[in-house]
C-alpha positions in Angstrom: 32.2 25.9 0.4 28.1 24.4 0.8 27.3 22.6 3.5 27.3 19.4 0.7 30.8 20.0 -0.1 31.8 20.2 3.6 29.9 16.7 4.6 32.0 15.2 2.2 35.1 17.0 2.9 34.3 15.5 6.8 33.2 11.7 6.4 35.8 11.8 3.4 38.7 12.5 6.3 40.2 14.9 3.8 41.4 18.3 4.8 38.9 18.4 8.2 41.8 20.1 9.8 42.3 22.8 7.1 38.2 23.3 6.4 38.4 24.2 10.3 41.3 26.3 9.6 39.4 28.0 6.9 36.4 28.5 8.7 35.9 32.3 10.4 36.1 32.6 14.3 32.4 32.2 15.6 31.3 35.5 17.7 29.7 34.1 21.0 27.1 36.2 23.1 28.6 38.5 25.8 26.7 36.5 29.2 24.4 39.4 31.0 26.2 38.2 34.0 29.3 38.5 35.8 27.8 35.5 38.0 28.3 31.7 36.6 25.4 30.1 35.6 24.2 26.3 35.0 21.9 25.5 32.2 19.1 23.3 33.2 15.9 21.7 31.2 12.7 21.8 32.6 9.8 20.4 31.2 6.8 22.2 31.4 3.2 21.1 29.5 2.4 23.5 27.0 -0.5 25.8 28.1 1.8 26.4 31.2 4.9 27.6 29.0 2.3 30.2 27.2 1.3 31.6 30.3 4.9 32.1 31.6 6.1 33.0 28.0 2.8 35.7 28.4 4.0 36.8 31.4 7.4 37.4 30.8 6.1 39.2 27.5 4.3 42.0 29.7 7.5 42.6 31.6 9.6 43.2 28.5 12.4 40.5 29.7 12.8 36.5 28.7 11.2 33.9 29.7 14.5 32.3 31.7 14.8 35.9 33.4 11.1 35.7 34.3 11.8 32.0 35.8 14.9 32.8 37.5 13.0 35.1 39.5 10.3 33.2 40.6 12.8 30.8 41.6 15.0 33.2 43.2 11.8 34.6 44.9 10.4 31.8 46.3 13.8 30.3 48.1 13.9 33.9 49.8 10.4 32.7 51.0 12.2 29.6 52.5 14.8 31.7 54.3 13.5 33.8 57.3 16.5 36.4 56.8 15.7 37.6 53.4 14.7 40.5 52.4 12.2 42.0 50.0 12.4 44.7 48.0 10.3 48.4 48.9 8.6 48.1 45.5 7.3 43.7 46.6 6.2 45.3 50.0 4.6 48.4 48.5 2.7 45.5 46.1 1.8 43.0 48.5 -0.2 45.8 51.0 -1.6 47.6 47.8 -3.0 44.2 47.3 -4.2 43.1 50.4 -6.1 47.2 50.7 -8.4 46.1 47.6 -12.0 45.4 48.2 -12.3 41.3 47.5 -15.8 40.8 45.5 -18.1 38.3 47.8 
């Protein structure tokens, strides 16, 4: 059946139950998580979506990973008993041992 012949079928009220019934099971993503997670929209203006969309391109994971991180990041800033990974200390001091240009 086309999506024509289905429109009908539905604001005709004839057989909805039974196109349903016909219809195969849909295959959902497995979630990545084993945590719950709450979808939320944030809007963004455009050039600032490339750059993050950029960024999470270099890293080789998504753009809601990339965010979640960042967000996940900066509350461990707000809370004094977080800690940090080696690898974000190891970072942080290779950065602040650079030569700054002046």
């Amino acid at each position: 059946m086309n999506r024509d012949d289905a429109t009908k079928q539905f604001h005709g009220g004839d057989g909805f139950a039974e196109l349903i019934e016909e219809s195969a099971a849909a295959e959902l993503p497995t979630p990545d998580t084993d945590t719950p997670m709450v979808s939320r929209s944030v809007r963004l203006p455009l050039e600032t979506y490339e750059r993050v969309r950029a960024a999470a391109d270099a890293r080789g994971i998504g753009v809601t990973t990339l965010m979640r991180q960042w967000i996940e990041a900066g509350l461990a800033d707000l809370d004094d008993s977080a800690t940090v990974s080696l690898a974000d200390v190891r970072r942080a001091l290779a950065a602040l041992s650079r030569p700054t240009a002046a």
